[in-house]
C-alpha positions in Angstrom: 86.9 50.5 -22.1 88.8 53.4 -20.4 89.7 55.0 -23.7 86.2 54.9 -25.0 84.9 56.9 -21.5 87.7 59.4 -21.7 87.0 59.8 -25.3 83.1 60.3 -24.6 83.5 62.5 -21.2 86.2 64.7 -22.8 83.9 65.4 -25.8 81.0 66.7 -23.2 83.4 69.1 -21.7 84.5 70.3 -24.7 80.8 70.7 -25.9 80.5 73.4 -23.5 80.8 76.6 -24.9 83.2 79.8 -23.1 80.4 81.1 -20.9 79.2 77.8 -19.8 82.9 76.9 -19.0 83.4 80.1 -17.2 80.5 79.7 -15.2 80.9 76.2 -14.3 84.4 77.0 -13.0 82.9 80.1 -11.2 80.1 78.3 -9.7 82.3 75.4 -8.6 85.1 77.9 -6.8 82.0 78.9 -4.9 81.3 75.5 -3.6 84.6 75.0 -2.8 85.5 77.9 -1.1 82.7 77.3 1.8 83.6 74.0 2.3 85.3 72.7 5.3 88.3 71.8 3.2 89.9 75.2 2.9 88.7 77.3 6.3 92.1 77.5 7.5 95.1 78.5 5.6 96.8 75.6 3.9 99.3 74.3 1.1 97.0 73.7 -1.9 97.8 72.3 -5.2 96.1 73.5 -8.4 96.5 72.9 -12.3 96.0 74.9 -14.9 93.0 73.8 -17.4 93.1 72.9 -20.7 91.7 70.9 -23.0 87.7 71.7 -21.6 89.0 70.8 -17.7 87.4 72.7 -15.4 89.1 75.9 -14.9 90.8 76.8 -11.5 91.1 80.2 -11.9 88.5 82.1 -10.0 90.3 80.1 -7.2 93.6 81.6 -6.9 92.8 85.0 -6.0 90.5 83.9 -3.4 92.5 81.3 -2.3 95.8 83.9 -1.4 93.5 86.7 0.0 92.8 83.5 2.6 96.6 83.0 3.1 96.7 79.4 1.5 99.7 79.3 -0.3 99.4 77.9 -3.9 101.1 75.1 -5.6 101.4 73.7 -9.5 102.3 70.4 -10.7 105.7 70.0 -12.4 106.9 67.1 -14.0 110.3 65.2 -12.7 112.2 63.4 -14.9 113.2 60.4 -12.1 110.5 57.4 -12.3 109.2 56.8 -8.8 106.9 60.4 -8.5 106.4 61.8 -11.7 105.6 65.0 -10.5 106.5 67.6 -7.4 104.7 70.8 -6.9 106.0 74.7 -7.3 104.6 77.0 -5.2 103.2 79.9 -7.3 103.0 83.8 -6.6 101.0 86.8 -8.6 104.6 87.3 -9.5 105.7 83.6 -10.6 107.1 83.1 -14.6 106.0 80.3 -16.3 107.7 77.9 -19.2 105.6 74.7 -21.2 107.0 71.1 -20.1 107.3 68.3 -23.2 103.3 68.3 -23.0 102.6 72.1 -23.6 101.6 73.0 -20.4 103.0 75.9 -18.4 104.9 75.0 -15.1 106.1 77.6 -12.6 109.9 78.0 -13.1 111.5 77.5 -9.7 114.5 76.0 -8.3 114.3 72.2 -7.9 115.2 72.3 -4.4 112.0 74.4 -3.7 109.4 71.8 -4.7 107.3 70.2 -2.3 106.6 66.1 -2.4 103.0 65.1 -2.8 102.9 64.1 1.3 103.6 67.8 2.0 100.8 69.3 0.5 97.2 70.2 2.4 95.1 69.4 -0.4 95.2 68.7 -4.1 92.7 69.6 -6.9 92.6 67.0 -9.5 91.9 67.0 -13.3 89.6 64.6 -14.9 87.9 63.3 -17.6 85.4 61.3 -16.2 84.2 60.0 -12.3 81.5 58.2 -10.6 79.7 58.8 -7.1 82.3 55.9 -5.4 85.6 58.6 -5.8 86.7 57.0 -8.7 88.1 59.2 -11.7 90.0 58.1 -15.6 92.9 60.9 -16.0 94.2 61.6 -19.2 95.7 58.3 -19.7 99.3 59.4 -18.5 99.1 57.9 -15.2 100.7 60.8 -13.4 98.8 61.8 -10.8 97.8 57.9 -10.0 101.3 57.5 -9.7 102.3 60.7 -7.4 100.4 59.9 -5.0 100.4 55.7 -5.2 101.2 56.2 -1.4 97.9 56.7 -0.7 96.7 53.1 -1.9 98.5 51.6 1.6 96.1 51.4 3.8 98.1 53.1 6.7 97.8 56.0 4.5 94.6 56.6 3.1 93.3 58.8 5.7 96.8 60.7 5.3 97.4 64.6 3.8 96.6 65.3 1.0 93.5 65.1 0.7 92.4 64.3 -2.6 89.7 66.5 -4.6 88.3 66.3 -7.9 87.6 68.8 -9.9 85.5 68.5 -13.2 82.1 69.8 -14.8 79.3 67.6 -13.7 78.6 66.7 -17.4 81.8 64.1 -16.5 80.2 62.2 -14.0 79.3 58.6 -15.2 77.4 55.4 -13.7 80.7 53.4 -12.8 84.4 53.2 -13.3 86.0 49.8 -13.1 88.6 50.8 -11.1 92.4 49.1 -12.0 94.1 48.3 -8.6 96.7 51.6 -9.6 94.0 53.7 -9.5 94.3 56.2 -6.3 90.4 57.4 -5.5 89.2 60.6 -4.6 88.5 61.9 -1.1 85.7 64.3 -2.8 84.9 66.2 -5.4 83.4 69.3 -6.6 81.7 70.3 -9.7 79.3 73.4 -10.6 76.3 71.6 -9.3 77.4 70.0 -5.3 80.3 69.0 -3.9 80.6 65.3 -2.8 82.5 63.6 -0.2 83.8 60.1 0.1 
């Protein structure tokens, strides 16, 4: 069931052509940036699009000139969090992981854990209006931040945001009990909170 959403909500994003993606992302930076979420400086992870996601780059520059400081995902190689997070500069390098995507090159010692972060922008391909979201299938994020599904915790940093075109959104996801749900979301359209 999954596959055949992911399948049908990444072909809608990819539907969209350049300008609509560009304005989409532009539209949804907009939203974000006046939300309550990111009025005072804070440690905030990004990722960079691909594949139709929706784009977070009218966020960075905005987001320094406010003093947050800006984090990537980078994949581990150890089982229990796939992935830690690189803080990025306008100066950082970059290098593609197994999958193709760049990651910041820093030392390993530098990365932050998923419980040190502020808030984190999440890809997806679809959601629903109850926070849930179907990733790419990988399981990474659900797994970085499985933490969160203990109920002492779920009110805990960081806070959760999806990021996505509102093409994406669907009735209802069955969620699995693995799944990790959304504290909001934000597309080119409204933001949402849950």
């Amino acid at each position: 069931m999954n596959l055949d959403l992911r399948q049908f909500c990444r072909k809608m994003r990819n539907a969209l052509s350049p300008a609509q993606q560009q304005d989409h992302a532009f539209k949804a930076a907009h939203l974000l940036l006046r939300s309550p979420w990111v009025q005072r400086p804070k440690k905030i992870a990004l990722y960079l699009a691909q594949d139709g996601e929706l784009s977070t780059e009218p966020l960075f520059e905005a987001l320094w000139q406010r003093h947050h400081r800006i984090y990537l995902p980078v994949l581990q190689s150890h089982r229990g969090r796939p992935m830690a997070f690189a803080e990025i500069t306008r100066k950082s390098q970059f290098q593609p992981n197994q999958f193709g995507i760049l990651e910041p090159i820093t030392p390993h010692h530098q990365h932050l854990t998923a419980n040190q972060l502020d808030i984190v922008l999440m890809p997806l391909t679809c959601f629903d209006l109850n926070g849930n979201r179907i990733g790419m299938g990988g399981g990474f994020y659900d797994r970085t931040f499985a933490f969160k599904r203990h109920k002492q915790n779920k009110s805990r940093k960081p806070k959760l945001i999806g990021w996505a075109h509102q093409c994406q959104q669907i009735d209802h996801i069955a969620a699995n009990n693995w799944d990790i749900p959304l504290d909001g979301l934000v597309t080119e359209n409204r933001r949402f909170q849950f």
